[in-house]
C-alpha positions in Angstrom: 130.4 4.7 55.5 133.1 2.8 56.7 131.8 0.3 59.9 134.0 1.9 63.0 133.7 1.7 66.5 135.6 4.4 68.5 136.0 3.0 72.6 136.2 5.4 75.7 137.1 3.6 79.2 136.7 6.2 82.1 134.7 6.6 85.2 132.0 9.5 86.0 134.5 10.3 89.0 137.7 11.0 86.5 135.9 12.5 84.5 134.7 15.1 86.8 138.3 15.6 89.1 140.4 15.3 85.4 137.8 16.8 82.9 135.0 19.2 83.7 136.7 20.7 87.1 139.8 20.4 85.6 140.6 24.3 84.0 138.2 26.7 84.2 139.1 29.6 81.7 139.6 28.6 78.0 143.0 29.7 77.5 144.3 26.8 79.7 141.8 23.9 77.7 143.4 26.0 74.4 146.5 25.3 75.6 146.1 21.8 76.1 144.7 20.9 72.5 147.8 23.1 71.1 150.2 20.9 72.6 148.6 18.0 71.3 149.7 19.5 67.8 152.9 20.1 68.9 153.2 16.4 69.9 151.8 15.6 66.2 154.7 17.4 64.3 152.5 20.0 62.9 153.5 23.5 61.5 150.6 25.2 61.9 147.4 24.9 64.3 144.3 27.7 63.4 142.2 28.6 66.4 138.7 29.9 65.7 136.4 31.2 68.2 132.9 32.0 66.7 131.0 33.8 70.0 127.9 34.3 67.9 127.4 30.3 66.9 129.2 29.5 70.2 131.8 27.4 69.3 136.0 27.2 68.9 137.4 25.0 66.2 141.1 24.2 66.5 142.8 22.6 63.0 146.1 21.3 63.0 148.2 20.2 60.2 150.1 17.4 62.2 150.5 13.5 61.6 146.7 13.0 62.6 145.5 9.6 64.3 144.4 5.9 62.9 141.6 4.5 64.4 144.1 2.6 66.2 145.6 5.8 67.5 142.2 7.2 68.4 141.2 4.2 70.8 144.7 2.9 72.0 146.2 6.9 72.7 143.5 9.6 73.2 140.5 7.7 74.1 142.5 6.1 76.4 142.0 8.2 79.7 145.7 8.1 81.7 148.2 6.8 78.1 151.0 8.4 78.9 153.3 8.2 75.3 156.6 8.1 77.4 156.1 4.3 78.7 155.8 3.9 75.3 158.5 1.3 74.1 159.1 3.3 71.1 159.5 6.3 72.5 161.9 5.4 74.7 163.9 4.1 71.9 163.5 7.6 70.0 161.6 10.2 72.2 162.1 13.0 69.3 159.6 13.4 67.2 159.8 12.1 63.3 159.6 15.4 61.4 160.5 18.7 64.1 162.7 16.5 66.1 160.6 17.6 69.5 160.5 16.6 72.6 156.8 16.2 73.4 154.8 18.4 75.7 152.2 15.7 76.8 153.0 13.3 80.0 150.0 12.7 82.0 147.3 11.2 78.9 144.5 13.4 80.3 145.0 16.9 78.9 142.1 16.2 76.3 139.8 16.0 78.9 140.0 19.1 79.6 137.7 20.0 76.4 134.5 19.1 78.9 135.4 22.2 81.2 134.2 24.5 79.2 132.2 22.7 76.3 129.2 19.5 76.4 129.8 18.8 73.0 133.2 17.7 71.2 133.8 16.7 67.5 136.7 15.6 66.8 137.5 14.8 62.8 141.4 13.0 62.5 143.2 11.9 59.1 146.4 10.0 58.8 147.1 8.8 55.3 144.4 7.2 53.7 142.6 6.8 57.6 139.9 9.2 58.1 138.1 9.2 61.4 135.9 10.9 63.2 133.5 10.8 66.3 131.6 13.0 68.6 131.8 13.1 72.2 128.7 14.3 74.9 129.2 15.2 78.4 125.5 14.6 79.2 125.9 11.0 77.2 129.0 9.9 79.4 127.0 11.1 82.7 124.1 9.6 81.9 125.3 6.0 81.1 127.3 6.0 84.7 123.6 6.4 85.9 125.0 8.3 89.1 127.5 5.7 90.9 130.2 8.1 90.1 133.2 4.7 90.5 131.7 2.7 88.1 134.1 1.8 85.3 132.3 1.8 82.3 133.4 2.0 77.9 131.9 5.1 76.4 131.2 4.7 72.8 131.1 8.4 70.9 129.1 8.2 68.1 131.0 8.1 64.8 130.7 11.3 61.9 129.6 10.1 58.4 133.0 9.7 56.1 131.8 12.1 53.6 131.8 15.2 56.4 135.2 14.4 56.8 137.0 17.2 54.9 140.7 17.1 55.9 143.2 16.0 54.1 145.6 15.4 56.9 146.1 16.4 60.3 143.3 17.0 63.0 140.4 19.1 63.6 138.3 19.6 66.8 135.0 21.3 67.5 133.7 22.6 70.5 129.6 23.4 70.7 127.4 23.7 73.3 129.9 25.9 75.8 129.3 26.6 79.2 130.5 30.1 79.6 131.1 32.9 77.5 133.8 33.7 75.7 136.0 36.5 76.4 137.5 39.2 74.5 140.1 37.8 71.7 142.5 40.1 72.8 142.6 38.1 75.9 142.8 34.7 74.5 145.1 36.0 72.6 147.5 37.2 75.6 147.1 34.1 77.3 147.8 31.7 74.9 151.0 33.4 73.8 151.7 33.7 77.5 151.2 29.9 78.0 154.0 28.6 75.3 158.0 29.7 74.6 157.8 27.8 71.3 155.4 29.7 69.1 157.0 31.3 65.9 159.1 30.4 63.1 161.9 30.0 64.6 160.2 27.2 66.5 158.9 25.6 62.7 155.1 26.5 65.0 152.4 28.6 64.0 149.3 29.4 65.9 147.0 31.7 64.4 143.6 33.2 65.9 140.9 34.2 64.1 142.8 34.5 61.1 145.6 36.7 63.4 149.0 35.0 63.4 150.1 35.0 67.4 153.1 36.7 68.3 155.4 36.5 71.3 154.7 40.4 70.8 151.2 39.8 71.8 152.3 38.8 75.3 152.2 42.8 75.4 154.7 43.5 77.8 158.1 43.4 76.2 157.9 47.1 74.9 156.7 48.0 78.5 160.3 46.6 80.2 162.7 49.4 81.6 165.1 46.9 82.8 165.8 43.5 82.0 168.3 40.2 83.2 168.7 37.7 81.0 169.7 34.2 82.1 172.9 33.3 80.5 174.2 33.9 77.2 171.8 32.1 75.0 169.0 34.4 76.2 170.2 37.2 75.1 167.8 37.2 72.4 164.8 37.5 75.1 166.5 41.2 75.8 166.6 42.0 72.3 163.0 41.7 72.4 162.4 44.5 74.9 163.3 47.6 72.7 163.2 50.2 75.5 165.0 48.4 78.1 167.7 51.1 79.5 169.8 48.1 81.1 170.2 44.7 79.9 172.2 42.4 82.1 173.4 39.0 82.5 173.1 37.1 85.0 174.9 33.6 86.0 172.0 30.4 84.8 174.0 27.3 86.2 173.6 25.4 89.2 174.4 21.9 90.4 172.3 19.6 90.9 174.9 17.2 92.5 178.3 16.6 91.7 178.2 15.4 88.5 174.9 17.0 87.6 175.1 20.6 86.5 171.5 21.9 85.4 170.7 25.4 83.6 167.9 27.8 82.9 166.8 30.7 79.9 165.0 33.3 80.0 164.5 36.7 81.4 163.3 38.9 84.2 162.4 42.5 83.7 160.8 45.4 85.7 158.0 47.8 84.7 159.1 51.4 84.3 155.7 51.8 86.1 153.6 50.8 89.1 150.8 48.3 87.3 152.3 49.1 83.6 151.0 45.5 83.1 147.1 45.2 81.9 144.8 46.2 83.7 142.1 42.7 82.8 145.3 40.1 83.5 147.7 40.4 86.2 151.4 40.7 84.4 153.1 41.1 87.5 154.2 37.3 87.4 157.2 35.4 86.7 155.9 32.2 84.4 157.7 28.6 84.5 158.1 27.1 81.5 159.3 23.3 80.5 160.0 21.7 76.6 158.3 25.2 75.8 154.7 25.2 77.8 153.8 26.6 80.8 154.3 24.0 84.3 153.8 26.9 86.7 151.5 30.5 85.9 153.5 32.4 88.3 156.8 31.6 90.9 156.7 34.8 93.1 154.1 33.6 95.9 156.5 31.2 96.4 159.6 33.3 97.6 157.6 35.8 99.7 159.4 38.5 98.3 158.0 42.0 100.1 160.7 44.5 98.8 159.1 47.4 96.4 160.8 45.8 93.5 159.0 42.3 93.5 155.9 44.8 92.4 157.5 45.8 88.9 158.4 42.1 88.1 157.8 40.3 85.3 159.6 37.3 83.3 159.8 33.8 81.4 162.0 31.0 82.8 162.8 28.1 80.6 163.5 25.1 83.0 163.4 21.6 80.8 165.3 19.8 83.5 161.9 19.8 85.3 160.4 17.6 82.7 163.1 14.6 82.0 161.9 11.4 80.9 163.5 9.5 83.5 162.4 11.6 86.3 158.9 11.7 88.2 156.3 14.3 86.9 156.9 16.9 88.5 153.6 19.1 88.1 150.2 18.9 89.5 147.0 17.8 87.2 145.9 21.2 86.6 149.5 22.5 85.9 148.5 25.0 89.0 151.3 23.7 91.5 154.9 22.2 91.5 155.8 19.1 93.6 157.6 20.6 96.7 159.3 17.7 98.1 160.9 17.1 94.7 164.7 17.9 94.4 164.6 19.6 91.2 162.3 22.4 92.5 164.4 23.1 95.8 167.4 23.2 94.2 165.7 25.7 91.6 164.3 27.4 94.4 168.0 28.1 96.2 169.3 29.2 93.0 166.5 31.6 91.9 166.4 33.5 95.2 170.4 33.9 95.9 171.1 34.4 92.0 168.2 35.9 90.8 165.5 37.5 93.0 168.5 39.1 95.4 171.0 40.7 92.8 168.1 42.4 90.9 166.3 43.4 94.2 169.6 45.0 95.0 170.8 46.7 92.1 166.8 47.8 90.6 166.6 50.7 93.3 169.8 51.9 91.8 169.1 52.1 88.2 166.0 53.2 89.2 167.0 56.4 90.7 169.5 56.5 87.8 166.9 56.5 85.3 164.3 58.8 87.2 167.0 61.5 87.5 168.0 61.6 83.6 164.0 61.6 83.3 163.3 64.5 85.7 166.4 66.6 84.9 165.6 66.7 81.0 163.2 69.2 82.5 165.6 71.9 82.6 163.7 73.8 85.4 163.7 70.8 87.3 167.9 70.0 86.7 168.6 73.9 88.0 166.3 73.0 90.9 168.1 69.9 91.4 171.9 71.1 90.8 171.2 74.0 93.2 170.8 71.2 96.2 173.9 69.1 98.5 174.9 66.7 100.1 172.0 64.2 101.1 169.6 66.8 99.7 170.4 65.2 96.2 169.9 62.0 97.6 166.3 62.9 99.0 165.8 64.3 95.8 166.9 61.3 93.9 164.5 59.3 95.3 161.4 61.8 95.0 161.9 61.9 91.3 162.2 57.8 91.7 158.6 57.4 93.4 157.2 60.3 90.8 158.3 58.7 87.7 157.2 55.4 88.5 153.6 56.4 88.8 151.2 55.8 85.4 150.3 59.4 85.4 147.5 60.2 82.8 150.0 62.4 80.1 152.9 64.9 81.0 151.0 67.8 81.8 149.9 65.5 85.2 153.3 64.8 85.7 154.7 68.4 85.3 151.7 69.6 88.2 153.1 66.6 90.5 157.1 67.4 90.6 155.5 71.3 91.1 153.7 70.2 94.6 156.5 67.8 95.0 159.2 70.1 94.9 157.0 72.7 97.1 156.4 69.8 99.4 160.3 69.0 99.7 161.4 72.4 100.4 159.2 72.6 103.0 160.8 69.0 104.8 164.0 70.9 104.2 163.2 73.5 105.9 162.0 71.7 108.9 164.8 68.9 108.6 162.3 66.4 107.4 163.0 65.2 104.5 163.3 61.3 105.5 159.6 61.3 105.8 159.8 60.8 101.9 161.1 57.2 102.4 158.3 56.6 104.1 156.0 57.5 101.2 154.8 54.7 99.2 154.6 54.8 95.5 151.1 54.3 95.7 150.0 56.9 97.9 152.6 60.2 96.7 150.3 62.0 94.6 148.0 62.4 97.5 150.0 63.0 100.1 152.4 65.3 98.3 149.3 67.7 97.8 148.8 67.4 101.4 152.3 68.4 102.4 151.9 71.1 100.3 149.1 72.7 101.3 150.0 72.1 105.1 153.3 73.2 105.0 152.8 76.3 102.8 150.1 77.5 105.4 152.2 77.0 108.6 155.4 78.5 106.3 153.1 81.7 105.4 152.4 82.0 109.3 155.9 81.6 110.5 156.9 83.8 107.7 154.4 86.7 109.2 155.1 85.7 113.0 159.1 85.9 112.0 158.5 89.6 110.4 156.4 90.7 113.0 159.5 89.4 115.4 162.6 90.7 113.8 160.6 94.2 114.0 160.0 93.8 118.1 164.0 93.1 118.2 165.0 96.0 115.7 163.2 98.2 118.2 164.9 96.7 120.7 167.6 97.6 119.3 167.4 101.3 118.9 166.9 101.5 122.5 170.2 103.6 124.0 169.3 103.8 127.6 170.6 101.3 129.6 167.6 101.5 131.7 165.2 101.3 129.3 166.4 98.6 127.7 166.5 96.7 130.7 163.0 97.1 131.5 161.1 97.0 128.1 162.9 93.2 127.3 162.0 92.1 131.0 158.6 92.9 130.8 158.5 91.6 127.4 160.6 88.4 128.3 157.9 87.3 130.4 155.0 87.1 127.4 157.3 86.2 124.7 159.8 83.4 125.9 160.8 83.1 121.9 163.3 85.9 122.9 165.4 83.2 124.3 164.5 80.3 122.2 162.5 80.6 119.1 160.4 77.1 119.9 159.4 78.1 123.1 156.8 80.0 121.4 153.1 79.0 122.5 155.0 75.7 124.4 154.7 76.7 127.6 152.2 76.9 130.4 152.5 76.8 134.5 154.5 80.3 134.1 155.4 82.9 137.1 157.3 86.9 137.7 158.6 87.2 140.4 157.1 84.5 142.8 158.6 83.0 145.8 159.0 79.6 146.1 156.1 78.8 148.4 153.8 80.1 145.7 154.8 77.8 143.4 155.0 74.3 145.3 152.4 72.9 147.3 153.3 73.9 151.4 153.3 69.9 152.0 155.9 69.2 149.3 158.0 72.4 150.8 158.0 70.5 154.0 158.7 67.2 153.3 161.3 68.5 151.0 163.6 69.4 153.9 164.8 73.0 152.3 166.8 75.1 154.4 165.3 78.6 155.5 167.2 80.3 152.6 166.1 77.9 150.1 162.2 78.3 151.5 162.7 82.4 151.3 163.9 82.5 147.8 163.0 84.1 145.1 162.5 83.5 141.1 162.3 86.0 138.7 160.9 84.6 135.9 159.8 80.7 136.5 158.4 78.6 133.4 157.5 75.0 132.1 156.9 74.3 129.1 154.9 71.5 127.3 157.7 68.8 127.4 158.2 69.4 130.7 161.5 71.1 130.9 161.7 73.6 134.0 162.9 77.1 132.9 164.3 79.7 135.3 165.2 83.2 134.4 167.7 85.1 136.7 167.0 88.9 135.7 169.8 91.4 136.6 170.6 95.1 136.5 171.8 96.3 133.3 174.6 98.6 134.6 175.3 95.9 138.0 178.8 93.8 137.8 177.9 90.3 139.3 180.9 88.4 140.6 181.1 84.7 138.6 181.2 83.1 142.4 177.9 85.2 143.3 176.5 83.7 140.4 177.1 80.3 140.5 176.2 80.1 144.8 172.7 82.2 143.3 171.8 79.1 140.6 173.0 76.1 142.8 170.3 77.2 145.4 167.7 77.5 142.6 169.2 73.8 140.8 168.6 72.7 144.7 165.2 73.8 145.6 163.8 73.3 142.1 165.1 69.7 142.3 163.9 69.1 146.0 160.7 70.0 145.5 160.2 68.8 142.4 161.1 64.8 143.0 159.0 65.0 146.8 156.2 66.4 144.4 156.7 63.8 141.6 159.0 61.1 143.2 160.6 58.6 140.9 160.5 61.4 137.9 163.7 62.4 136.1 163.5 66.6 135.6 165.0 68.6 132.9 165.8 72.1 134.1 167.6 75.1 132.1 168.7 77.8 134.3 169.5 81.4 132.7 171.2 84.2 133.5 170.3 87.8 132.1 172.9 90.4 132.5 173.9 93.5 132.0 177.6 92.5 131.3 179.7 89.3 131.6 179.9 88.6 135.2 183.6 89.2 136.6 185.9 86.7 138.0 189.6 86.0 138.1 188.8 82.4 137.0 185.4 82.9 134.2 186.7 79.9 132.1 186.7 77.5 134.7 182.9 79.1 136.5 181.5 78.6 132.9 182.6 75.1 132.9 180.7 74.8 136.4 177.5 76.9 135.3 176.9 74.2 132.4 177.8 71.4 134.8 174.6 73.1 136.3 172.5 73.3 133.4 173.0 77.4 133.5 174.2 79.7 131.1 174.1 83.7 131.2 174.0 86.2 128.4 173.7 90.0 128.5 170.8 91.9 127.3 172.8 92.5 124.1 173.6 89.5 122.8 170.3 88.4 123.2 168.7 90.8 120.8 171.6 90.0 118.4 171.3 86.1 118.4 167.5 86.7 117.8 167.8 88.9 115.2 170.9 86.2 113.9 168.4 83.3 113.6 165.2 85.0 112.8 167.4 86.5 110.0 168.3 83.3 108.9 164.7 82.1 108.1 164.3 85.2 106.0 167.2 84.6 104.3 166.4 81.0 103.9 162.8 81.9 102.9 164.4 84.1 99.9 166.0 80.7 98.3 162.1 79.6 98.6 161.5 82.5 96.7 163.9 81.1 94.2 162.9 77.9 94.6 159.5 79.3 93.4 160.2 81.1 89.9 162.2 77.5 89.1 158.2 75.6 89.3 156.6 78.4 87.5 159.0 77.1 85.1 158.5 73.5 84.6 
């Protein structure tokens, strides 16, 4: 055995801030040692994680390390290989021609995050090498003062248990927490690098398992994608369902002679948490000379719109790692240097050219694409070619929020746009279909359902309460005598107000027939309300107010009397005067809506009826005969039947789907 000495300078302090608390999952301290062998030239690097003996074993087929190498580059806490004279002469490196990955000199401490025990076996020509490194040894000899600067000297492996024949090997025993699922190792180490594949001349295989930039698992899950700029466009190519693929502009300046550019892509999920479920997809991942600087940009840009929630994407940004430039990243590759130039600027350009065009043209293929999904249902398209106007555009959306939910399997799906089409008819019917704006993705399954069953209830008890209406009014109508007529539908005016307007069923309260107007207003308010002796003796007919406080006053005449238009206007300005009198001494700084109606036999006479109707609704007053009241009812309630027939309709189209 060859007589080595292998040299570690570091204090207990750096070695717990830059080593054991610096990563705390193993992807990241994977990541670390993989770019190492990116920075050696090699081809290939082998990952394999044992979880029954407890330990990982990464081999490399790079340049491998010299002693010399070993204590002057990576036992030498902080050696950052771009001060390096040579490397500023020629940063590429000899074989690939890469720019290298590693800056700060401290990545390979981040072994001791997850392991007590390193071996690390290195050959370079004819110079084999290997040591093995303790975290309990290095604590131990610092003795507790945590600044003392102190040389750790690993203890050297045998030369005969040296089996490479070039390149590097490292072991990792004794590890501190378990190992998780490959799958997920696998994920997040093809997440954490741009440059993995043959393309790249860089291999990295798991457990036997080449990695893939497939096995980032989300590029068949993309409905849309942007690409930046036209060397990108092989990032689209990657996601194979993508309905849209565009450009989008991947220049900025950086000053006036400084023009800097980005690659990459940005896509959306075709559905809410497509992504998997055990790591968080829904990021946008900042890459420089082909690893990861920054795990996700979107917390930085505050975005709240609905669309920020399907996002996903890689940006390539090498001008955030030149030479000549400060380092622009945090230790633990967590955080980007705010105040630094670079990142504004990048920041400016990635909201006004990025994050702002897709936010506004994603709700738009959306609805696109949910419509040509729902309508291949060819219930669903007659349902949907049967509506108008902003109908279609209510619809659009629905189908938008439906589709984008991760429904179990179709059957699911075709049950939801049933209750949803149910639950939309019914908003139609009452006018409300802007509530469905209002529906998060999240929550329309649920609430759908409740519209449903709510609305069909009150729709099957209007429906009965309509019938059981339009039947008073057809009797009504068979009524010949005059006489009759007039007093059935004024003793039945009083107990069903819907006669005159179908909301003011079961709205009001405080009602009176044929009441003066001291029995309705307190004697004190009369008083104070200085009403003439007329006004005090007057009469109402019928005297209601409903819920909302509107005051309702009913004028009843004769069938077969003739009121003069003059008699009838001098009649309703009295009531318009005592209702109001009393009303604001009772309740003084109040504003009062009134209605005042007219019941008649016929239209009142009058040399000049256009211009007394103009006064009557300058009064809040209208009149209508006895006639055309039963017809208007039985007009509208006639309506709803009618309307409730395209329900009907609307019905044989879901048994349908």
């Amino acid at each position: 055995m060859e007589n080595k000495e292998y040299i570690m300078s570091i204090s207990l302090n750096v070695l717990n801030h830059l080593g054991i608390n610096l990563y705390s999952n193993l992807p990241s301290v994977l990541s670390e040692i993989v770019a190492n062998a990116w920075d050696a030239d090699a081809s290939e690097v082998k990952v394999n994680i044992d979880k029954e003996a407890k330990t990982i074993t990464i081999i490399d087929n790079g340049c491998g390390m010299s002693l010399r190498d070993i204590n002057d580059k990576y036992l030498y806490v902080g050696y950052q290989k771009r001060n390096d004279p040579s490397y500023k002469e020629n940063p590429l490196t000899p074989k690939y021609k890469r720019l290298p990955m590693g800056r700060k000199g401290i990545g390979k401490l981040s072994v001791f995050s997850i392991a007590n025990t390193v071996e690390v076996y290195s050959v370079k020509g004819n110079d084999k090498n290997g040591f093995i490194m303790s975290a309990d040894d290095i604590r131990n000899i610092f003795d507790g003062d945590k600044e003392k600067q102190l040389s750790y000297l690993p203890t050297p492996i045998a030369f005969e248990k040296i089996d490479l024949a070039q390149g590097t090997k490292i072991v990792l025993k004794d590890l501190k927490r378990n190992v998780r699922s490959l799958a997920f190792s696998r994920k997040r180490l093809a997440r954490r690098f741009s440059v993995i594949g043959r393309e790249y001349n860089f291999s990295v295989i798991l457990n036997d398992v080449p990695i893939s930039a497939q096995d980032r698992d989300y590029y068949d899950k993309i409905e849309f994608v942007w690409y930046l700029g036209d060397d990108s466009a092989s990032y689209a190519d990657r996601c194979k369902n993508a309905t849209k693929k565009i450009k989008l502009d991947n220049q900025f300046y950086y000053d006036d002679k400084t023009t800097y550019s980005v690659k990459g892509w940005i896509g959306t999920f075709k559905e809410h948490g497509a992504g998997d479920e055990e790591d968080d997809t829904n990021k946008i991942i900042l890459f420089a000379r082909g690893k990861l600087i920054k795990e996700d940009l979107l917390p930085e840009f505050k975005e709240g719109r609905m669309f920020s929630k399907y996002l996903i994407g890689e940006i390539e940004a090498d001008f955030m790692d030149i030479d000549e430039k400060d380092d622009i990243v945090t230790s633990d590759r967590q955080r980007i240097l705010e105040t630094d130039d670079r990142w504004e600027i990048f920041q400016d350009y990635f909201k006004t050219k990025v994050l702002n065009k897709i936010g506004n043209e994603w709700t738009e293929y959306r609805k696109e694409a949910a419509v040509s999904q729902a309508v291949s249902n060819i219930a669903i398209k007659t349902w949907f070619d049967s509506l108008k106007g902003d109908n279609r555009k209510y619809a659009k959306t629905l189908f938008q929020k439906i589709e984008s939910l991760k429904t179990a399997d179709e059957a699911t799906k075709k049950e939801l746009y049933k209750s949803s089409i149910l639950a939309f008819e019914r908003l139609a019917l009452t006018q409300n279909l802007s509530k469905i704006n209002s529906i998060a993705e999240s929550q329309i399954s649920t609430l759908l359902d409740l519209f449903s069953d709510i609305d069909d209830l009150e729709g099957a008890n209007y429906y009965e309460i309509t019938k059981g209406r339009l039947q008073v009014l057809e009797k009504f109508q068979s009524l010949t005598k005059p006489e009759t007529k007039e007093k059935v539908l004024q003793e039945y005016l009083f107990e069903h107000l819907w006669l005159l307007h179908p909301s003011w069923d079961r709205a009001t309260h405080d009602s009176h027939m044929e009441v003066s107007v001291n029995r309705i207003f307190k004697q004190e308010y009369i008083e104070k309300a200085n009403l003439s002796p007329e006004e005090k003796s007057g009469r109402l007919d019928i005297k209601y107010r409903t819920t909302s406080g509107k005051h309702i006053i009913i004028e009843l005449k004769k069938y077969d009397r003739k009121v003069p238009i003059d008699e009838l206007l001098t009649q309703v300005r009295k009531y318009k005067n005592t209702l109001l009198k009393c009303l604001n001494q009772e309740f003084p700084g109040h504003s009062h809506s009134y209605e005042i109606i007219c019941l008649l036999g016929t239209p009142p006479t009058g040399d000049e009826i256009s211009v007394m109707n103009r006064q009557l609704l300058e009064l809040n007053a209208r009149f209508i005969t006895y006639d055309e009241l039963i017809e208007e009812s039985l007009g509208s309630y006639k309506d709803y039947l009618a309307r409730q027939k395209e329900i009907s309709k609307v019905t044989t189209i879901i048994n349908q789907i």
